[in-house]
N, C-alpha and C positions, 0 to 999 in steps of 0.2 A: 437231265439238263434243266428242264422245266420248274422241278423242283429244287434246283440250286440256287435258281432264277430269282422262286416265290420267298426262298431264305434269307438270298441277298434282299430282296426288294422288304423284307419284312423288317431287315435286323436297321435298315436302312429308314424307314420308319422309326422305330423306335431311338433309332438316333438323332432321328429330327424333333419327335414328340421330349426327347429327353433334353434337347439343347431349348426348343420352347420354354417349357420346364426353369429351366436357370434362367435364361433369358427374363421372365416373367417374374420369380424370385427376384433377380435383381433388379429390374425395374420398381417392383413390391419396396424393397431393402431402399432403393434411390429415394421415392417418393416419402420417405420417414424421415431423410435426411433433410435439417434444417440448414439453409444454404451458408448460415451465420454458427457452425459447430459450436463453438466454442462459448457458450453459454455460459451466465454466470454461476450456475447452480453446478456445471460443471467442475467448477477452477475453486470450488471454495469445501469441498467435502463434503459435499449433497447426492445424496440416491447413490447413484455405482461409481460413483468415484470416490467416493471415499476412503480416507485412506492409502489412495494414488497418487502418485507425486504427479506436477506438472508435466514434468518430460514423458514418463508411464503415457500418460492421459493422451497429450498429442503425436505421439509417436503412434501409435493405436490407431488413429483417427487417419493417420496418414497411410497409413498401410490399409486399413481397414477398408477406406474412400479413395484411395488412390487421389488426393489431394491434389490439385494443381494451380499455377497461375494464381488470380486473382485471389483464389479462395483458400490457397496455401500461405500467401502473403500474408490476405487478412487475419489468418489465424496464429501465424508468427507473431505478428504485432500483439494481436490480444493475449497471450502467452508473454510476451517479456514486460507489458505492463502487470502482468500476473505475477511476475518475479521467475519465472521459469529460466531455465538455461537454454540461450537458444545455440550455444556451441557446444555443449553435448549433444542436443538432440540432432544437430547435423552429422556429427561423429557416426549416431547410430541410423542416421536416413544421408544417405552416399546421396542423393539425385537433389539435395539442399545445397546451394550454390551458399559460397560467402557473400556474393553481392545480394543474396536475399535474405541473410543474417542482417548485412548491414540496413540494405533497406526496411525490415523487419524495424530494427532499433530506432530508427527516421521515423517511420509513419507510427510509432506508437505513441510520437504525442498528438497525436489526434484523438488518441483516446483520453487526453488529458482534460478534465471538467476546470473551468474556471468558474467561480460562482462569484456573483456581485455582490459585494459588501451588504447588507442588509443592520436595520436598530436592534437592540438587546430583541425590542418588542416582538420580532417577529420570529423570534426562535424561543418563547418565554414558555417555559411553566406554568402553571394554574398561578401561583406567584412568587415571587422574588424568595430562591432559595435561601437557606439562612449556611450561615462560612460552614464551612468542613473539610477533611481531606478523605481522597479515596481510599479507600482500600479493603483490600489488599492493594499494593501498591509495588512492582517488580519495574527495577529502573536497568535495563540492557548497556552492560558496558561496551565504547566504543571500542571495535577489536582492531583500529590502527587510528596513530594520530590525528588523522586529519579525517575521522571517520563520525566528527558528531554527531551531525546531520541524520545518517544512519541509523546511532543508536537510540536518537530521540524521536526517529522514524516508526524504528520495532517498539520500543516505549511505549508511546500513544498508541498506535495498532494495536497492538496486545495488548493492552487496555482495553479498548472498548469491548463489551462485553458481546454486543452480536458481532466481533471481529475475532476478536481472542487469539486461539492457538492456529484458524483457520489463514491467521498471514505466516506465510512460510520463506518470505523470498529473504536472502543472504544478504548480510550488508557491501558486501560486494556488488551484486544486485544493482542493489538500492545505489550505492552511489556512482554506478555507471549510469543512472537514469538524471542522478541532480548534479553532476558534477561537482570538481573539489571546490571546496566555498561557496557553494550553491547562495542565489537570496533566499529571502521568507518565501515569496512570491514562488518560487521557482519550488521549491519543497512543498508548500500547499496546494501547488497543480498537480503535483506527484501523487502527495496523498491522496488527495481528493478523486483523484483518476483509480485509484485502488478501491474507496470506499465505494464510488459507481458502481466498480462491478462485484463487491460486496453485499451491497443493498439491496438487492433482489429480492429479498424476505424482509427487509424490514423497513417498517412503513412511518415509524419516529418523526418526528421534526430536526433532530440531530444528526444527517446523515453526511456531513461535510463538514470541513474548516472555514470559518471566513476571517479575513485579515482585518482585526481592528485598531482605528487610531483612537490609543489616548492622549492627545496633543496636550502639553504643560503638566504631565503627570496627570490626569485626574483621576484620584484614587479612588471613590464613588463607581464612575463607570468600571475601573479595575476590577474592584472587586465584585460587583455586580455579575461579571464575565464570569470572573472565577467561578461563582459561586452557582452558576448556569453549566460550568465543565465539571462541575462535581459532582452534581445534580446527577449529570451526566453518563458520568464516567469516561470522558471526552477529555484528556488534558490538557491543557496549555500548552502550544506551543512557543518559546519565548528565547528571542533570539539578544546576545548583547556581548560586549567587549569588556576588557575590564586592563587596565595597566600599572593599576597596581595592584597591592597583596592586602590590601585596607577593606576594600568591599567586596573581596571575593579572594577562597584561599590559591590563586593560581594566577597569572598574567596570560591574559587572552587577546588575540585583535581581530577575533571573532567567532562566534561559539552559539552552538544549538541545544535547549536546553528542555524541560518542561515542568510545567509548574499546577502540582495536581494538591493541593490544600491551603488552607490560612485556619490557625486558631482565632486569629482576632482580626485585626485592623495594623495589627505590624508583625505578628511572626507569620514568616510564609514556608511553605513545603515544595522545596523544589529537587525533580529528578537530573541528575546533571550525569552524562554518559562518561564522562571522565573521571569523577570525584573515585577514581578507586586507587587502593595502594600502589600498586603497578605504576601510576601516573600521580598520585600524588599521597607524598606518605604521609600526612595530614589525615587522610581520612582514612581514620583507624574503625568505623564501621564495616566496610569495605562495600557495600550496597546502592552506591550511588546516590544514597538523599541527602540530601547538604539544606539542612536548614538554616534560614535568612532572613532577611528584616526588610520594610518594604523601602527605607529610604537607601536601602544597599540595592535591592533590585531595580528599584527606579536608577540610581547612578548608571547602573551598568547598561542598561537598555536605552538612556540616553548618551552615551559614550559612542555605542554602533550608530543609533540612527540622530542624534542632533536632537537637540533641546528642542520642542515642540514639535518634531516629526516620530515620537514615541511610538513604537506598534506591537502587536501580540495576533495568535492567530489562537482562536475558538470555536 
């Protein structure tokens, strides 16, 4: 008996040394855990995530950390400003409520960066680049009507060279975050909320859009900009209207566009998410660059915003 006693009380031990054990390991595992997961280096194809889709990544994390409250919410939000889905990855985590999708989709414009207008001067080069266009140059067609916004979203993004292939989010996405007919404003808080949590690695002066006014056309500071986004490889984002078929091959009453080169002082290079056969059989390149002349661009940008209230975003 005594001895059944000393086996219980032994195995009994080691049950207790065993669950310390874990106990200790995960305390170990907890205190590694950064309370803010969801890091930029995470969401962009850095170290072990690479290669992982958005959803992969936080599904993981949520299983992995038993996610909750606060800290499940916040990382919701940082994920659909990521462009993740956040209704598939409820699909595959059951104990994700829809009011913590929705709320997820709410608080993620707090992630949203507004940055203050600032002079050419403080975002300048060693000095005033001289005109060009980028390229390589891939202009993303819009893949539904009312989807320019969108495709002049993925454009620029994929463009910039330390952004490139690493923006993955769906024009879908994208314009459940800017709504249909978005402003400028409201699209440069988008992006710029992307670029933030892009810029982890890179230390530039180019790490935003800011909205500039060239009141009464001035074509001097226009090109100036430009000639600062090509520098860049940052393109123009440039919003305008057009009613009729005189300065632009299409009738538009309002339209997201981008404008990534100039040869001179009037041919300009502009990406337009529409310009393709599907949507207009004019353009027989089928690539979305529609070259143009700068008193056609000027029209039209005066058209949406009113003669002296001209804008562009850089």
């Amino acid at each position: 008996m005594k001895k059944i006693i000393r086996i219980l009380f032994a195995l009994l031990a080691l049950a207790v040394l065993a669950s310390c054990g874990i106990l200790q390991a995960f305390a170990q595992e907890q205190e590694k855990i950064d309370p803010d997961l969801l890091n930029p280096d995470l969401f962009v194809g850095q170290g072990r995530a690479e290669n992982i889709s958005l959803e992969d990544q936080l599904v993981d994390l949520i299983e992995k950390y038993h996610l909750t409250g606060d800290q499940l919410q916040s990382n919701l939000a940082k994920a659909e400003v990521g462009g993740a889905d956040l209704e598939a990855i409820a699909e595959r985590v059951p104990s994700i409520s829809k009011a913590q999708v929705r709320a997820a989709y709410q608080s993620a414009s707090a992630f949203m960066v507004t940055r203050s207008a600032g002079s050419v001067s403080t975002r300048a080069a060693a000095a005033v680049p001289t005109p060009g266009t980028i390229s390589p140059f891939t202009v993303y067609r819009q893949e539904q009507n009312t989807f320019c916004a969108a495709g002049t979203v993925q454009t620029a993004l994929k463009c910039i060279p330390w952004i490139g292939s690493r923006f993955g989010a769906s024009q879908t996405t994208i314009m459940n975050n800017v709504g249909t007919g978005p402003a400028l404003q409201t699209v440069i808080n988008y992006v710029n909320s992307l670029m933030t949590i892009f810029s982890a690695s890179y230390t530039g002066q180019w790490d935003h859009y800011e909205i500039q006014s060239f009141a009464g056309g001035d074509h001097d500071l226009f090109d100036t900009c430009l000639n600062y986004s090509v520098y860049w490889k940052q393109p123009m984002i440039f919003t305008m209207s057009s009613p009729n078929k005189t300065n632009w091959p299409y009738t538009t009453t309002g339209h997201f566009v981008t404008v990534y080169g100039s040869s001179n002082r009037t041919n300009y290079s502009v990406g337009d998410p529409y310009y393709f056969t599907d949507y207009v059989a004019a353009a027989t390149s089928n690539n979305g660059k529609l070259p143009t002349t700068w008193t056609k661009l000027l029209y039209v940008n005066r058209k949406l915003h009113g003669t002296g209230s001209e804008k562009f975003a850089y």
